[in-house]
N, C-alpha and C positions, 0 to 999 in steps of 0.2 A: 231573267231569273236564272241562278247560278243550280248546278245541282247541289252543292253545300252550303244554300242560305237557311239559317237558322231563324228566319219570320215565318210566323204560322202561313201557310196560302193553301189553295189550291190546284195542285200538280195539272198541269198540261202535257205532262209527261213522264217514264221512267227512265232510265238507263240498265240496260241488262248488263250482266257480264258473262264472261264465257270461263274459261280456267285461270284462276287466276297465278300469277307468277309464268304461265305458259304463253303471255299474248303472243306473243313474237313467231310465235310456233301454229298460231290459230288455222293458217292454210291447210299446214301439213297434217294437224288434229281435225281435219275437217276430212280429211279421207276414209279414217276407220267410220264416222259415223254418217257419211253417206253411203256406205256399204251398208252398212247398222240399217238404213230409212230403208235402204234397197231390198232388202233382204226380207224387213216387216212388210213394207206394201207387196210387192211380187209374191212372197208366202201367203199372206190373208187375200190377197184380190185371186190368189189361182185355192183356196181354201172353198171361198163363196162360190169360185166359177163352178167349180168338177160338183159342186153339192145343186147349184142350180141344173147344171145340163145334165147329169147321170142323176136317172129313173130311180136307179137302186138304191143311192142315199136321200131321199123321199121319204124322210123319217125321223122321231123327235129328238135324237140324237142327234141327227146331224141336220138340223134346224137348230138346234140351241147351239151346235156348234161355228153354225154361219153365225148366230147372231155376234157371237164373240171374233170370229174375227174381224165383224164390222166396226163390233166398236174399238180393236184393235187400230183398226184403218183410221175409225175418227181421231184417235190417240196422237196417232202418226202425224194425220195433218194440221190436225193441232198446233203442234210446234216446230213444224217441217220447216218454215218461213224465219222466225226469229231463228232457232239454230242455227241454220244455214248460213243465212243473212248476217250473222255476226261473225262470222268465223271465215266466209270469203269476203266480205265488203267489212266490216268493221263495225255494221249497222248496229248501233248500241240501244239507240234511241225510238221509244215506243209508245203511241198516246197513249194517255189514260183510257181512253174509252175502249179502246183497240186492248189494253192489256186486259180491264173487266169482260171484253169479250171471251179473249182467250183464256183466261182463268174457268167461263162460262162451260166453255168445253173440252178443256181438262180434265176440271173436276166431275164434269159431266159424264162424260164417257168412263171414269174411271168409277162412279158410283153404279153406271149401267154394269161395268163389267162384273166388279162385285153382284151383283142380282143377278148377270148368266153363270154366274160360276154358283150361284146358291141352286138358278134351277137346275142346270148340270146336275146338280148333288140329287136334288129330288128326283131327277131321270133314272140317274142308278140307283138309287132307293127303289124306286118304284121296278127295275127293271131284276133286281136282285132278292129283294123280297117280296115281290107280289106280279110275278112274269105272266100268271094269266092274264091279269088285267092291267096291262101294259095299255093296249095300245085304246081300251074302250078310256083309259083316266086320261092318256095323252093323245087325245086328239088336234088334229088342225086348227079346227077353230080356238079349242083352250089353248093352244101353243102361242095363235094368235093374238089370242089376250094377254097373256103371260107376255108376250115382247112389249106389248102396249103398257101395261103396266112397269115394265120395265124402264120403257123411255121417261113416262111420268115422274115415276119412283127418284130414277136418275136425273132428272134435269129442275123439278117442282120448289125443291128445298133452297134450289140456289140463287133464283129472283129475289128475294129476303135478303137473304145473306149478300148478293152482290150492291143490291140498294144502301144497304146499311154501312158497307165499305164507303161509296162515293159520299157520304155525309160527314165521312171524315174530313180532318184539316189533316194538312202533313209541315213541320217544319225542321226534321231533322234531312240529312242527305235522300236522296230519293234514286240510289241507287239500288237493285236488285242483287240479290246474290246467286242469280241464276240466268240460264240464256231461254227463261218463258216466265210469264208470269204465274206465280203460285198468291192462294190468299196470306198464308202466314206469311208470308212474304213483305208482301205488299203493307198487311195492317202493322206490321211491325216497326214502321218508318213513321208511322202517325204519331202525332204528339192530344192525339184526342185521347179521351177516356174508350178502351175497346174493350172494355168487360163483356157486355153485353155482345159483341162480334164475336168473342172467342168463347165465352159462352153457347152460345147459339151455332157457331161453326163448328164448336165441340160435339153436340148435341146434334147435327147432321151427320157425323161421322158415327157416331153410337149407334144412329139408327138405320143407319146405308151399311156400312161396312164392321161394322162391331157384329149387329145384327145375324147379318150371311153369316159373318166367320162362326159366330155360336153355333145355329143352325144347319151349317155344314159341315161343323164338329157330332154334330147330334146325326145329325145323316148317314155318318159313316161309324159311328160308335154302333149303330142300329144293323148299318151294311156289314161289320164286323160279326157283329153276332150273329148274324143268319151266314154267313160264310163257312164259319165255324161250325155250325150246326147240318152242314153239308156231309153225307159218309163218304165219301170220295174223293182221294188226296186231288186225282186230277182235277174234277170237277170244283171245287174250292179254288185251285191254282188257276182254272178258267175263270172261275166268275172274279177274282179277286183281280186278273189281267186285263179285265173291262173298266177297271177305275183308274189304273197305275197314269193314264195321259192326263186324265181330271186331275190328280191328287198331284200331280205335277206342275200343274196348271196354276191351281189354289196357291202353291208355294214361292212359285216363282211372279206372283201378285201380290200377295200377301205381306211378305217377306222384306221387299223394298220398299210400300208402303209403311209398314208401320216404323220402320227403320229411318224414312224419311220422317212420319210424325215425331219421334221421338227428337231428331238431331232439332226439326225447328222450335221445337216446345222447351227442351234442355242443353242443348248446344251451342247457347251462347258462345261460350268459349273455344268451341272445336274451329277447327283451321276452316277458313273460307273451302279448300277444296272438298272440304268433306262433304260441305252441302251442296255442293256440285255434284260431283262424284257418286252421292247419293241416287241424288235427283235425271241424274240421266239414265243409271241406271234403273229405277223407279217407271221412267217413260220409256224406255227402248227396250230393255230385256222382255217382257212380258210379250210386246208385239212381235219382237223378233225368235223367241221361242217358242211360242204356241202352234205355228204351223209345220214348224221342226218336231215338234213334240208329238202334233199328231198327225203328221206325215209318215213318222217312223213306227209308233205303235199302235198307227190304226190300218190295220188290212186294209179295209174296205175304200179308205183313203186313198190310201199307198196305188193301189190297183189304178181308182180312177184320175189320177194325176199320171200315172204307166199309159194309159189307155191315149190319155189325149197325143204325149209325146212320143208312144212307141205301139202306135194302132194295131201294128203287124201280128207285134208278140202278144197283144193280150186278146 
């Protein structure tokens, strides 16, 4: 089976691609973004470490903030393999079953992160308007549930939705326009009727990530107003400096996400690289900024990442 046969079948396989018009260059485009993978895992894996082994971040701050760097890490490994894989070996070629996988946690991981960036939001809600009863609403055990619910939240919706892909027939090209597999991706090759996938795939994204975004618009609309209502320039400028790595966070998620929905859903026409380009940006900025982001504006961070590598001085 040719990848551009035009008989309906059933794929045994995709073909990714990498940038397109750059192949010839794929080595040497393979150095910035294993700095790029280096940078996410080493940042999130020493994020989790210093919050597990120091005492003093023991707290539901920096619990919700382990949880995101993990699912930072699942993000990473995610696509660590196809990337790579294609850019030093030429490795194009990916089963079907193996892409539904990694579509599986992809999109997985990136609906969990959506849900730690909503509870983030509620942290500082709760931490900014209602600081006496911080720590009796965020307890241990609700934080623990709150991650469970998370994992749920984030992985439940996509059983359905990945079933519903493999019942497709494909007979147009079964080439990817990317170096992992995404669902708009993949259903977009099908020559079946996908109403109901893109329906339905629509309608996971409204309630995963539409969802957060409202709700953590409404969190800080609330955080705003009680900031405001502080008499104290400094104090206002403090409490308002406890959100600046979150609102950070939110944006540099957010932002390539929906910028990636938009190019697959309307972009027909836009250059192959865009949706590349897009898309990598989408999977690596996020992982690779978030530990930069609150490595640099979070004291308490900052500190116990100093502690581990320079014991003396701290």
């Amino acid at each position: 089976m040719t990848p551009f046969n035009n008989t309906m079948f059933y794929p045994h396989s995709f073909f990714l691609t990498g940038i397109p018009g750059l192949e010839n260059f794929h080595v040497w485009l393979s150095i910035p973004f294993c700095c790029l993978y280096g940078i996410a895992l080493s940042g999130n894996s020493m994020i989790l470490s210093v919050i597990i082994l120091d005492p003093s971040l023991h707290e539901p701050m920096y619990y919700f903030l382990s949880m995101l760097s993990f699912t930072d890490l699942g993000l990473c490994l995610s696509t660590l393999v196809t990337v790579l894989g294609l850019f030093w070996f030429n490795a194009r070629e990916i089963s079907f079953d193996a892409c539904i996988g990694q579509m599986f946690f992809i999109h997985g991981f990136t609906f969990m992160e959506s849900s730690v960036l909503l509870a983030m939001a509620f942290d500082r809600f709760i931490a900014i308007c209602n600081p006496l009863r911080y720590t009796t609403i965020l307890t241990n055990s609700r934080i623990a549930k709150v991650g469970m619910v998370i994992v749920i939240r984030g992985t439940a919706a996509l059983v359905p939705l990945l079933l519903l892909l493999k019942r497709l027939s494909f007979c147009h090209s079964h080439v990817l326009h990317h170096s992992c597999c995404f669902h708009p991706d993949v259903m977009k090759l099908s020559c079946s009727d996908t109403k109901i996938n893109s329906i339905f795939g629509l309608s996971i994204v409204i309630s995963t990530a539409g969802v957060d975004s409202v709700f953590i618009l409404l969190s800080y609309i609330l955080i705003i107003h009680s900031i405001l209502s502080i008499a104290s320039p400094e104090e206002r400028k403090k409490a308002f400096s406890t959100c600046i790595s979150h609102i950070s966070a939110v944006a540099i998620f957010y932002i390539p996400m929906i910028s990636l929905s938009l190019v697959h859903r309307f972009g027909k026409h836009a250059p192959p690289y865009v949706h590349t380009l897009i898309a990598n940006v989408y999977l690596l900025i996020p992982p690779v900024m978030n530990p930069i982001i609150y490595s640099v504006k979070t004291k308490q961070i900052r500190r116990a990442i100093l502690k581990i590598f320079l014991p003396k001085r701290i």
